[in-house]
BALOBA-1460 file (C-alpha; in Angstrom, 3 decimals):
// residues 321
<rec num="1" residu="x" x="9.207" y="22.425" z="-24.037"/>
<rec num="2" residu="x" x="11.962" y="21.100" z="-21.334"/>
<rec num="3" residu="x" x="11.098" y="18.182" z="-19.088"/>
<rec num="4" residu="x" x="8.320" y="16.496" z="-21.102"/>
<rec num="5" residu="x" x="6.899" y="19.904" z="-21.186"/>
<rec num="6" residu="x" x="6.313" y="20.536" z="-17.434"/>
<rec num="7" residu="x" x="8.499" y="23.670" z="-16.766"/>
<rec num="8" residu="x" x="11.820" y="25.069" z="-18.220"/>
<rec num="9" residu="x" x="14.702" y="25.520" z="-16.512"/>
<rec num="10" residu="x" x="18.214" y="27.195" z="-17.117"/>
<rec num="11" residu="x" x="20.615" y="24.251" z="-18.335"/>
<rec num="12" residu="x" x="23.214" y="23.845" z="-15.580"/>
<rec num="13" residu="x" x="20.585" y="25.091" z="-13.078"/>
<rec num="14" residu="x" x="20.106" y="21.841" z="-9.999"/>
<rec num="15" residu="x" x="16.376" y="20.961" z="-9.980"/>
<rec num="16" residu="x" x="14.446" y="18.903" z="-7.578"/>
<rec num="17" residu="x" x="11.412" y="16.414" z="-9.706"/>
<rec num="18" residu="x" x="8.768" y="14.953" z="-8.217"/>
<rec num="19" residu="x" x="7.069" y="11.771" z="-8.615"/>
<rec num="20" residu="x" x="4.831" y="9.358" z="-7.133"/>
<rec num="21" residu="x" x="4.054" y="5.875" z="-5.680"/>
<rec num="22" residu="x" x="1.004" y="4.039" z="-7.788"/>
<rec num="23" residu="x" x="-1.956" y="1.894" z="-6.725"/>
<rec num="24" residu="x" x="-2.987" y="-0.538" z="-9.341"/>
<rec num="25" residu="x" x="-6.738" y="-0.638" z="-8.816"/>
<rec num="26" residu="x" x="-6.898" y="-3.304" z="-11.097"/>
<rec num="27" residu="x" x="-4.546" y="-5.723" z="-12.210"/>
<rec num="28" residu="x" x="-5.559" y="-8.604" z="-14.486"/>
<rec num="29" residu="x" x="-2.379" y="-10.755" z="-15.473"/>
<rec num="30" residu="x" x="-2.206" y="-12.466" z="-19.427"/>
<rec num="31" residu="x" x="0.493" y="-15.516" z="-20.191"/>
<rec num="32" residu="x" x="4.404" y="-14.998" z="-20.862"/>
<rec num="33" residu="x" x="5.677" y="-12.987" z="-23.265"/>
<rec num="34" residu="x" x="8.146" y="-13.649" z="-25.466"/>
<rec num="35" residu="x" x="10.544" y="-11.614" z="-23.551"/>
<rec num="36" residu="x" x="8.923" y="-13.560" z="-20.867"/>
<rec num="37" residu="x" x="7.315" y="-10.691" z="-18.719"/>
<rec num="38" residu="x" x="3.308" y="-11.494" z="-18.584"/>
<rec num="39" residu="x" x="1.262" y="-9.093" z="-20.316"/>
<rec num="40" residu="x" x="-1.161" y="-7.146" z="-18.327"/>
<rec num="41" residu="x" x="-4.112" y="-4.797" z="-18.300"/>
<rec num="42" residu="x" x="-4.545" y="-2.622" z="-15.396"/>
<rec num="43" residu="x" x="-5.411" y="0.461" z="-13.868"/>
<rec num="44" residu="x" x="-3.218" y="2.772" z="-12.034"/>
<rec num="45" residu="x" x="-3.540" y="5.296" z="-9.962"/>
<rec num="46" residu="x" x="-1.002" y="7.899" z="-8.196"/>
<rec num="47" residu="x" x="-1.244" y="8.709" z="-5.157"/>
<rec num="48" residu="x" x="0.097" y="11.257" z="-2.215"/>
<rec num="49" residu="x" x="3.543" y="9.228" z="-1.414"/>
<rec num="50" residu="x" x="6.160" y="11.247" z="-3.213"/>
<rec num="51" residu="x" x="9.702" y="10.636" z="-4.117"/>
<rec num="52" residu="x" x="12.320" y="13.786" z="-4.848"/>
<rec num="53" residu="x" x="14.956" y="13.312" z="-7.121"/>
<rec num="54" residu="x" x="17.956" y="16.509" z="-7.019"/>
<rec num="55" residu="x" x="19.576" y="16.618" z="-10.175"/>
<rec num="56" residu="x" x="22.845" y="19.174" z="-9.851"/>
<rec num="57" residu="x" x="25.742" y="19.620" z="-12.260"/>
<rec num="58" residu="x" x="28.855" y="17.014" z="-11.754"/>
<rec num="59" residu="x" x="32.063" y="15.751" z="-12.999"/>
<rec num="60" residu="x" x="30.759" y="12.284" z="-13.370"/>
<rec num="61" residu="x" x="27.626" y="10.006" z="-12.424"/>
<rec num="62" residu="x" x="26.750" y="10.294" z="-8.331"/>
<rec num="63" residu="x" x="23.947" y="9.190" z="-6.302"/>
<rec num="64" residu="x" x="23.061" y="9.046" z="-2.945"/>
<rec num="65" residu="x" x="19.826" y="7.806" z="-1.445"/>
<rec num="66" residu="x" x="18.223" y="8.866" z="2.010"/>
<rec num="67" residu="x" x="14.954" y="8.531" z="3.850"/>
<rec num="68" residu="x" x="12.388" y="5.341" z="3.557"/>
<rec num="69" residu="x" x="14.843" y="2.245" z="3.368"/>
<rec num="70" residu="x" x="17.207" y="3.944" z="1.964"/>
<rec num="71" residu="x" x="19.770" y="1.685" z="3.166"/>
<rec num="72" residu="x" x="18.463" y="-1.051" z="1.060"/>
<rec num="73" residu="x" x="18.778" y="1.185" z="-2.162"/>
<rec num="74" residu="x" x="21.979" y="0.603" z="-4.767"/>
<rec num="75" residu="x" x="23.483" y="3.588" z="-5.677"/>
<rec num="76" residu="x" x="25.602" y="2.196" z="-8.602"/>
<rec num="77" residu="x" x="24.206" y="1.007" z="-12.437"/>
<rec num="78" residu="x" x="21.455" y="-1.240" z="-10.465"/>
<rec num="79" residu="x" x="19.579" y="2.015" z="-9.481"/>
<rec num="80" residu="x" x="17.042" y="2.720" z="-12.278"/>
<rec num="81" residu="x" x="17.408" y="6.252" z="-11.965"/>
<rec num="82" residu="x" x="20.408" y="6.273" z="-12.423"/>
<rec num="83" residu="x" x="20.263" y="3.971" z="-15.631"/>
<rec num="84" residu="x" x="17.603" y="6.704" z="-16.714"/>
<rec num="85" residu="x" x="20.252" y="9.102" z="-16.335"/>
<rec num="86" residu="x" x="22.394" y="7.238" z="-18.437"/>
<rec num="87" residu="x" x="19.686" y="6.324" z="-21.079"/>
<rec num="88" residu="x" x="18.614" y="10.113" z="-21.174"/>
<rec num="89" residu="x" x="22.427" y="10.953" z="-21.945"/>
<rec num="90" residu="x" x="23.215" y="8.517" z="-24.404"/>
<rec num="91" residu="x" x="20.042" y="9.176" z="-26.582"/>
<rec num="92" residu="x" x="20.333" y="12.771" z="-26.263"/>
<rec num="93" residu="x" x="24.198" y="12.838" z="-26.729"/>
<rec num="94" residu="x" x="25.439" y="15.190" z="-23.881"/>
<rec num="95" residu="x" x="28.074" y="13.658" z="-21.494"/>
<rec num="96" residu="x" x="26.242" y="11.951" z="-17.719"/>
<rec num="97" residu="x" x="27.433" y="14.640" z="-15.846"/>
<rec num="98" residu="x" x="25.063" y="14.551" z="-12.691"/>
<rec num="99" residu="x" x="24.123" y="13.945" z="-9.120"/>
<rec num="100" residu="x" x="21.261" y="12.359" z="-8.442"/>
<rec num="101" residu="x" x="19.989" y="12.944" z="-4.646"/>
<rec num="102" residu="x" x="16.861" y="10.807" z="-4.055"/>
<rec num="103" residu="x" x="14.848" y="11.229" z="-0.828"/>
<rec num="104" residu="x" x="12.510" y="8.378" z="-0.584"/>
<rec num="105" residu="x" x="9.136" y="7.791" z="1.238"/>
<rec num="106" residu="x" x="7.131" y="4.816" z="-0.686"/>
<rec num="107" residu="x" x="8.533" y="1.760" z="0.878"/>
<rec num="108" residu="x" x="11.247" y="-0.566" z="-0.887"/>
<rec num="109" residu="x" x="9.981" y="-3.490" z="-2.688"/>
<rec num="110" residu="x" x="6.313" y="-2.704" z="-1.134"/>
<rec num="111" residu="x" x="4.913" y="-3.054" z="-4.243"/>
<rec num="112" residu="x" x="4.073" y="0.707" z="-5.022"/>
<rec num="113" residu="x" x="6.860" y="1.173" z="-8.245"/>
<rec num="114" residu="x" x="9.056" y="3.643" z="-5.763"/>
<rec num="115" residu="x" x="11.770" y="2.456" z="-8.036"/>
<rec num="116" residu="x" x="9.728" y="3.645" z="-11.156"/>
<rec num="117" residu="x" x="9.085" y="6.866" z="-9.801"/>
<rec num="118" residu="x" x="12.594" y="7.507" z="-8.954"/>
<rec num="119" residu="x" x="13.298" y="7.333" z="-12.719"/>
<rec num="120" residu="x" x="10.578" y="8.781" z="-13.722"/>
<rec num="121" residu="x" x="12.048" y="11.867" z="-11.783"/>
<rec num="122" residu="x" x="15.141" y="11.429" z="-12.367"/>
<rec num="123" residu="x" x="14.222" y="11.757" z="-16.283"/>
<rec num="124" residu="x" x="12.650" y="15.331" z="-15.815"/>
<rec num="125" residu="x" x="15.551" y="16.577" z="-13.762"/>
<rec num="126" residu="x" x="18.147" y="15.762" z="-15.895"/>
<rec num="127" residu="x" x="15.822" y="16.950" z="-18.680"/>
<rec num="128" residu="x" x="15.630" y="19.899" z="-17.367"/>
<rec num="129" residu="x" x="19.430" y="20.385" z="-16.036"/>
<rec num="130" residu="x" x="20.851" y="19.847" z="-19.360"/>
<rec num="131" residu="x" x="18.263" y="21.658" z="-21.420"/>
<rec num="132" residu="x" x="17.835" y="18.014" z="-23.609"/>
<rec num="133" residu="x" x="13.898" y="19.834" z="-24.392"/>
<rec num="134" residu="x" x="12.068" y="16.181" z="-24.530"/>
<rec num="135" residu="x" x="8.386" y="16.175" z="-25.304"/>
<rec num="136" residu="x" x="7.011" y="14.217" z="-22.824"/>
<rec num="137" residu="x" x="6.023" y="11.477" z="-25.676"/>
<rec num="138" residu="x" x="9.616" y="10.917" z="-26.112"/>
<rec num="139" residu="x" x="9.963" y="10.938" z="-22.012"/>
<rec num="140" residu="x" x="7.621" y="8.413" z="-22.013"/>
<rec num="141" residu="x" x="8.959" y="5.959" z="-24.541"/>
<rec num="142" residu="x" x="12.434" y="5.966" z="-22.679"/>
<rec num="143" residu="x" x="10.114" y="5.431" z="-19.493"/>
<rec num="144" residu="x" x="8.879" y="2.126" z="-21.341"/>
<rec num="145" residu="x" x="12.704" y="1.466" z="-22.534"/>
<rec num="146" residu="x" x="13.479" y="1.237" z="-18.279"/>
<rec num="147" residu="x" x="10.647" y="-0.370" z="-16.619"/>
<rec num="148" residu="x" x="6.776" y="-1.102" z="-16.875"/>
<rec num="149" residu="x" x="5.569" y="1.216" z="-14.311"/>
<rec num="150" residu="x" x="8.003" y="3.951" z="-15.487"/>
<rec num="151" residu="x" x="5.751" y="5.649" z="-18.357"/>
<rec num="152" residu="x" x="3.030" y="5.797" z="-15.953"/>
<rec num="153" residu="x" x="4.913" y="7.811" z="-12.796"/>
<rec num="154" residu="x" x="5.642" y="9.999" z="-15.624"/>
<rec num="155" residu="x" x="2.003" y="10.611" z="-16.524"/>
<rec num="156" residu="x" x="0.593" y="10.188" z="-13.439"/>
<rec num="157" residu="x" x="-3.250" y="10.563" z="-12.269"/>
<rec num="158" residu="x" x="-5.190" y="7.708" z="-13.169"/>
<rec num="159" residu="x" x="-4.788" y="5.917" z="-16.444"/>
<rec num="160" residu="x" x="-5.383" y="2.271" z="-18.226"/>
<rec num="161" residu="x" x="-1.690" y="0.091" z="-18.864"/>
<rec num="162" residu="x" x="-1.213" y="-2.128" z="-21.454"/>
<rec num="163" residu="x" x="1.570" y="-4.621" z="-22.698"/>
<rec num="164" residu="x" x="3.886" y="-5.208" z="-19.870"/>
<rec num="165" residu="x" x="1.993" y="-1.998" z="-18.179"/>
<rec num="166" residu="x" x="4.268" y="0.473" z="-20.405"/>
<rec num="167" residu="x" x="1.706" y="1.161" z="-23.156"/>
<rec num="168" residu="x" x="-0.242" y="4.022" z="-20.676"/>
<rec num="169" residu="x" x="-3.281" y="6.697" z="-22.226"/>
<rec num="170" residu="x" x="-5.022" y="8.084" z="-19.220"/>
<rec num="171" residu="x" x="-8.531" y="7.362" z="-17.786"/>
<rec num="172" residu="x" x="-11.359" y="9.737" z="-17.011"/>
<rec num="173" residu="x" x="-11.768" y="9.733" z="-13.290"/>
<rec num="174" residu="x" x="-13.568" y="12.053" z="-10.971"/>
<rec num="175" residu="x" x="-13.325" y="13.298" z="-7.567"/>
<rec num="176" residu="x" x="-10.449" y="12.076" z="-5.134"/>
<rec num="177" residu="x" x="-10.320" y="8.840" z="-3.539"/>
<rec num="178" residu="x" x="-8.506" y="8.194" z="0.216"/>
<rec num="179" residu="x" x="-6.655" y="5.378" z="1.084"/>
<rec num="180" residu="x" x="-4.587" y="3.887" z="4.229"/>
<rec num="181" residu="x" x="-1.657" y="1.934" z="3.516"/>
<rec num="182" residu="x" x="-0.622" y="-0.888" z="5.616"/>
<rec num="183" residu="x" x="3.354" y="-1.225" z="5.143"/>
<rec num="184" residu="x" x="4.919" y="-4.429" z="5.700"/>
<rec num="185" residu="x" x="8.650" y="-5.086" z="7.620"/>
<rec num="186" residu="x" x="9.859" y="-6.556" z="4.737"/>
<rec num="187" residu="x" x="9.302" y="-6.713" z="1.218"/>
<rec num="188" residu="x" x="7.996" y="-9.172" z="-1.739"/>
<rec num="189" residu="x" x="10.263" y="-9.614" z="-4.738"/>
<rec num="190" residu="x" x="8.224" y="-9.390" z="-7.835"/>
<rec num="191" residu="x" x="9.743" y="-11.983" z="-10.029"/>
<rec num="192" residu="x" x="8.953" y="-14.243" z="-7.071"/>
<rec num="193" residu="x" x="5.129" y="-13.392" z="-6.885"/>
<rec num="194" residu="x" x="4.638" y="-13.949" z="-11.147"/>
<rec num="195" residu="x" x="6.974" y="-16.950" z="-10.746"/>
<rec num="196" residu="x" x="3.966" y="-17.853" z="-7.729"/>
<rec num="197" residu="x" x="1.023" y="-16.463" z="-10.082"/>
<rec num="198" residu="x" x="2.433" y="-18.848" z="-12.928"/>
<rec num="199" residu="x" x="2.388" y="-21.864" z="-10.436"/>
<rec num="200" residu="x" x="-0.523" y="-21.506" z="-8.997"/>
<rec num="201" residu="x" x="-2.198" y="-20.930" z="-12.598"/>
<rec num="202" residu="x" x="-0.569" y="-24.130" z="-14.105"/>
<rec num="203" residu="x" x="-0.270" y="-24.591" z="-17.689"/>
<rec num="204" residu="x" x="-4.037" y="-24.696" z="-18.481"/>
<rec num="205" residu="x" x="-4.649" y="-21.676" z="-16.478"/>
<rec num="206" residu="x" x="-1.942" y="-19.893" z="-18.037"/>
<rec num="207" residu="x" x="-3.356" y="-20.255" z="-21.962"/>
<rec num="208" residu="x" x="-7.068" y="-19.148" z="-20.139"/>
<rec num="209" residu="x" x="-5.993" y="-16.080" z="-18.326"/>
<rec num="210" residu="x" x="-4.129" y="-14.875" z="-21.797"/>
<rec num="211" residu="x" x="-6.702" y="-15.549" z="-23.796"/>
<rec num="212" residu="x" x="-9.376" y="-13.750" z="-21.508"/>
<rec num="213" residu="x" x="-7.031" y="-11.094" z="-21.068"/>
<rec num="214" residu="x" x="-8.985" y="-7.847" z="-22.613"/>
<rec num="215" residu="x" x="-9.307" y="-3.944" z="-21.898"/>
<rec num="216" residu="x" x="-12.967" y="-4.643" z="-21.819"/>
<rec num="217" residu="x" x="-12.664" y="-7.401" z="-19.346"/>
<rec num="218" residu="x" x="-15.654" y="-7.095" z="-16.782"/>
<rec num="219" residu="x" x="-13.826" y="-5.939" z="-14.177"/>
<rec num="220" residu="x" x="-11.796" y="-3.463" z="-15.855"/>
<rec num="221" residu="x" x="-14.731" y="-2.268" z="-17.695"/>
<rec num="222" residu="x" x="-16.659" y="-1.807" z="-14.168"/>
<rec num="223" residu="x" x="-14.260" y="-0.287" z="-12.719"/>
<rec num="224" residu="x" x="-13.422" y="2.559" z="-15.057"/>
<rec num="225" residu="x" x="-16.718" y="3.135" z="-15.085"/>
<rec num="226" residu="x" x="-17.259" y="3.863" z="-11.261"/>
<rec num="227" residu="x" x="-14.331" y="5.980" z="-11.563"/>
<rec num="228" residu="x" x="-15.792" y="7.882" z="-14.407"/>
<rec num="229" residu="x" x="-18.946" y="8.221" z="-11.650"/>
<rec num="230" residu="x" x="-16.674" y="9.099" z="-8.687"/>
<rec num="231" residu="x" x="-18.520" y="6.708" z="-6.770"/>
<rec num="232" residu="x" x="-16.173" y="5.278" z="-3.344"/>
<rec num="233" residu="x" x="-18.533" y="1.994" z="-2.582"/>
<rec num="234" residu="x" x="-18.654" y="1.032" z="-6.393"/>
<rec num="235" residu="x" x="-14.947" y="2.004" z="-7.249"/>
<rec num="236" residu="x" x="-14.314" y="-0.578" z="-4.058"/>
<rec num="237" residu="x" x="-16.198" y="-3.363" z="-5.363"/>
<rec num="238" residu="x" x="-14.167" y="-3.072" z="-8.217"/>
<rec num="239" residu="x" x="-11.029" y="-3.389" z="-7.686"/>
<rec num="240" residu="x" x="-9.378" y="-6.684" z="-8.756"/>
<rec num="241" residu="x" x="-5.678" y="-7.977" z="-8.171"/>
<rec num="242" residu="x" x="-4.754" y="-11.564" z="-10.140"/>
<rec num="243" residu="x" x="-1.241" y="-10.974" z="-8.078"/>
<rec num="244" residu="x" x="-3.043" y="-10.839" z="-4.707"/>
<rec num="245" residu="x" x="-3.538" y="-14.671" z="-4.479"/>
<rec num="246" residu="x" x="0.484" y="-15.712" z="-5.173"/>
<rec num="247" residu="x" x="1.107" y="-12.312" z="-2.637"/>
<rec num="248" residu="x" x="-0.731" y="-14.696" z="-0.056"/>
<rec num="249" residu="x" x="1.172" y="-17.406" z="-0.522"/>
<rec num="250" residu="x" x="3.991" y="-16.171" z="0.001"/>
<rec num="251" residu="x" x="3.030" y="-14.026" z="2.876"/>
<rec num="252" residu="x" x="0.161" y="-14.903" z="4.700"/>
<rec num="253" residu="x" x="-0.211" y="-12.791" z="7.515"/>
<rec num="254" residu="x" x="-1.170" y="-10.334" z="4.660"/>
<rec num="255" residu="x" x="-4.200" y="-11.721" z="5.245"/>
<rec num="256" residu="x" x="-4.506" y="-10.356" z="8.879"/>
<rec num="257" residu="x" x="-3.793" y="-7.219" z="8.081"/>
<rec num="258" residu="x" x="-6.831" y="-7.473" z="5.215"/>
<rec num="259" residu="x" x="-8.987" y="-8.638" z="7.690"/>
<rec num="260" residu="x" x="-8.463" y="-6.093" z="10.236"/>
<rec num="261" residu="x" x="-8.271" y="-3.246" z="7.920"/>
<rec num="262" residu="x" x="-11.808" y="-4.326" z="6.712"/>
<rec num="263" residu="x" x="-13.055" y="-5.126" z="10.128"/>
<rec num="264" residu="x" x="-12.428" y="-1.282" z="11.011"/>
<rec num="265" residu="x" x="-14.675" y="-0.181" z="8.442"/>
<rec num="266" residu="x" x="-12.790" y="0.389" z="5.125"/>
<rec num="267" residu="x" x="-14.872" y="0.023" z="1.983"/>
<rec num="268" residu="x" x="-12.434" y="-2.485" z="0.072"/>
<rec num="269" residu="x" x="-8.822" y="-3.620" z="0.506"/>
<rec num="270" residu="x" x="-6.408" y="-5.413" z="-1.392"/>
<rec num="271" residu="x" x="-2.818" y="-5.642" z="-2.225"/>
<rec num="272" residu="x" x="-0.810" y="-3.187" z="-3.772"/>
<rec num="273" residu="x" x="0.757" y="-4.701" z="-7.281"/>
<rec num="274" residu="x" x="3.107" y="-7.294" z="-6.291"/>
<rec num="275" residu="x" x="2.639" y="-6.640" z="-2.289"/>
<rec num="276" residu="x" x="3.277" y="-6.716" z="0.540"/>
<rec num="277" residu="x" x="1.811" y="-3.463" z="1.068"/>
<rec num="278" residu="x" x="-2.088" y="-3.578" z="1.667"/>
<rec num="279" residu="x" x="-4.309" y="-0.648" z="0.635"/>
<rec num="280" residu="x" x="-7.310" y="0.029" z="2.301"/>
<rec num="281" residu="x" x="-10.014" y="2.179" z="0.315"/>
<rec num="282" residu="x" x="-11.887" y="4.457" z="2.895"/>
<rec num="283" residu="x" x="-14.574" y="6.906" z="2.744"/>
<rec num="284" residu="x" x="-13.947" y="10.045" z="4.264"/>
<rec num="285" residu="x" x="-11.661" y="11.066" z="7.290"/>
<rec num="286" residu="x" x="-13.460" y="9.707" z="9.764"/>
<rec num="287" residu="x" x="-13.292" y="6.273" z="8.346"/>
<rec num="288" residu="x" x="-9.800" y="6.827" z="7.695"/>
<rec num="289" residu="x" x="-8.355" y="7.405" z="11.231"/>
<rec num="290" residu="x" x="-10.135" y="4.515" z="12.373"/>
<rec num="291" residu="x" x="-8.921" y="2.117" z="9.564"/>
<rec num="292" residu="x" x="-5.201" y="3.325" z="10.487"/>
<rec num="293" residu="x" x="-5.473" y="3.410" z="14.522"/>
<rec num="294" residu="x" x="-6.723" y="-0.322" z="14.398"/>
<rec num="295" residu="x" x="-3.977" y="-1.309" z="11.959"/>
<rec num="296" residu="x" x="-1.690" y="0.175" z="14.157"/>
<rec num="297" residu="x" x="-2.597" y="-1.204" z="17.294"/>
<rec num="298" residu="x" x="-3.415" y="-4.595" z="15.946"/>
<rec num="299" residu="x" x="0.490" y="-5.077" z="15.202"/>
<rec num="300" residu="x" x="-0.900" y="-5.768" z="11.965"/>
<rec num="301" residu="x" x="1.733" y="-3.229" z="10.113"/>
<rec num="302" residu="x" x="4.686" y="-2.210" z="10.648"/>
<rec num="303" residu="x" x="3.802" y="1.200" z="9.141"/>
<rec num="304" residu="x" x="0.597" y="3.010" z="8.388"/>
<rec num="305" residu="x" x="0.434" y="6.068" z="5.862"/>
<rec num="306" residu="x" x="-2.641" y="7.819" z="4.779"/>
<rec num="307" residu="x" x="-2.706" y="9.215" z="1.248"/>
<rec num="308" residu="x" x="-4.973" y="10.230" z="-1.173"/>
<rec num="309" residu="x" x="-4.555" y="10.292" z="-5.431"/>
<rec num="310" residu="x" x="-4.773" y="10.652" z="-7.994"/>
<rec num="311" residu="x" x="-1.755" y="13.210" z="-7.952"/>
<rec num="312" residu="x" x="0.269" y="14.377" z="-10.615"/>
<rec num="313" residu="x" x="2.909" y="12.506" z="-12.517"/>
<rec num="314" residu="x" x="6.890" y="12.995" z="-12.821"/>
<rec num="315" residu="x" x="7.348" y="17.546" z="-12.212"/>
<rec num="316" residu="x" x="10.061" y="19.659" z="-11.552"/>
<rec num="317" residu="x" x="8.733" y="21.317" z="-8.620"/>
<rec num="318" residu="x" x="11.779" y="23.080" z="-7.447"/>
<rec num="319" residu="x" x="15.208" y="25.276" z="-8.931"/>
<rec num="320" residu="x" x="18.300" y="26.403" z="-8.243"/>
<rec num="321" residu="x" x="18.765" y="24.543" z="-4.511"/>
């Protein structure tokens, strides 16, 4: 089937794909690499903060970028949906005739792979548009070629990462959890907050966190197991971020806006990935609207979103506009 088997589409037809910023509910960080990224094992988990990514026919390579931050965006070889683009071509031969229209909403460098799903899109659209007919396995492994967090905006819902993040089989989760996001004026680079993580660790604690590093670490292993239960108060004491610490550091009135997310009444908070966005687990609506009217009025945020997940991963969900 076209586009990782999602839907099938004339080639030559423009399609608009659809995919999603991610929460990692846990994230447990291992030593370097040898391609020095730090291995991981974490949980992700989609949620309701979409990116769109028009692919139409072209006589070259285009992209243009509006909405959230967009102005902050490259639109040349730097974008990585446009080096999926390019990847997708190369491997499946056909000349990288497209333009790539991406409307954004998850915040730039918040720590929510926006970036990720913007290739993750970008690979179903083009996909689709040129009638290339990738399995989604093979979707996936040029996901993994791009960027950790790309394989999983492809998947989407909630699933288990392993490696660098890229190595993704999904988890069994049930019911749907709500969150409010606390967005941050500007953003954390992620390089910095590892480079942070690794100095904070020290040598010793670098050789202890990869050797404890384990798919049935504690936390992990609680964790997927309250979201096997669907349970909000034991899927919140769960959730575990080894970048949350270095995120601190290097922006501390995070902390604030922890504080008085928590003080309102959610059921757990903590960093998204790499920060600075803050997510704030809540139970129900009610709980919801308060969390995000005190973060707002606090001056805590500069932006509050409510979302919920898990949603799906990487789709074509519209053709021939």
């Amino acid at each position: 089937m076209g586009s990782g088997g999602l839907r099938v589409v004339g080639p030559g037809t423009p399609v608009v794909a659809r995919a999603h910023a991610k929460i990692n509910l846990a994230l447990r960080v291992g030593g370097l690499r040898p391609d020095r990224s730090h291995e991981l094992v974490t949980v992700f988990e989609t949620v309701s903060l979409p990116e769109d990514v028009r692919a139409s026919p072209s006589r070259g390579l285009e992209c243009a970028v509006q909405g959230e931050g967009a102005e902050h965006v490259p639109v040349d070889e730097t974008n990585l949906a446009v080096r999926a683009a390019l990847l997708l071509a190369e491997r499946a031969g056909v000349p990288p005739r497209v333009r790539l229209d991406i409307t954004k909403t998850v915040p730039v460098a918040g720590g929510m792979a926006g970036g990720s799903a913007d290739a993750a899109a970008a690979l179903v659209a083009c996909d689709a548009l040129w009638g290339t007919g990738l399995a989604r396995e093979d979707l996936l492994a040029l996901g993994g070629e791009l960027g950790a967090d790309v394989p999983f905006a492809i998947l989407g819902g909630t699933a288990v990462g392993t490696g660098r993040g890229e190595q993704v089989v999904p988890a069994l989760a049930r019911g749907e959890r709500s969150w409010v996001l606390a967005l941050s004026a500007t953003g954390l680079s992620t390089p910095a907050v590892y480079g942070e993580l690794d100095r904070q660790r020290g040598a010793e604690g670098r050789a202890a966190a990869d050797a404890a590093l384990d798919v049935d670490e504690a936390s992990v292993h609680e964790l997927l197991q309250a979201l096997r239960a669907g349970e909000t108060a034991a899927v919140g004491a769960a959730l575990v971020n080894d970048l949350q610490a270095p995120a601190l550091a290097l922006a501390p009135h995070l902390a604030q806006t922890l504080r008085v997310g928590l003080k309102a009444g959610a059921t757990a908070a903590l960093v998204s990935g790499s920060g600075p966005t803050t997510a704030f687990l809540v139970d129900g609506r009610e709980q919801g609207l308060a969390v995000a009217v005190a973060l707002a009025a606090s001056g805590a945020a500069a932006d509050v979103r409510r979302v919920s997940g898990p949603v799906h991963g990487a789709r074509v969900v519209d053709v021939g506009r």
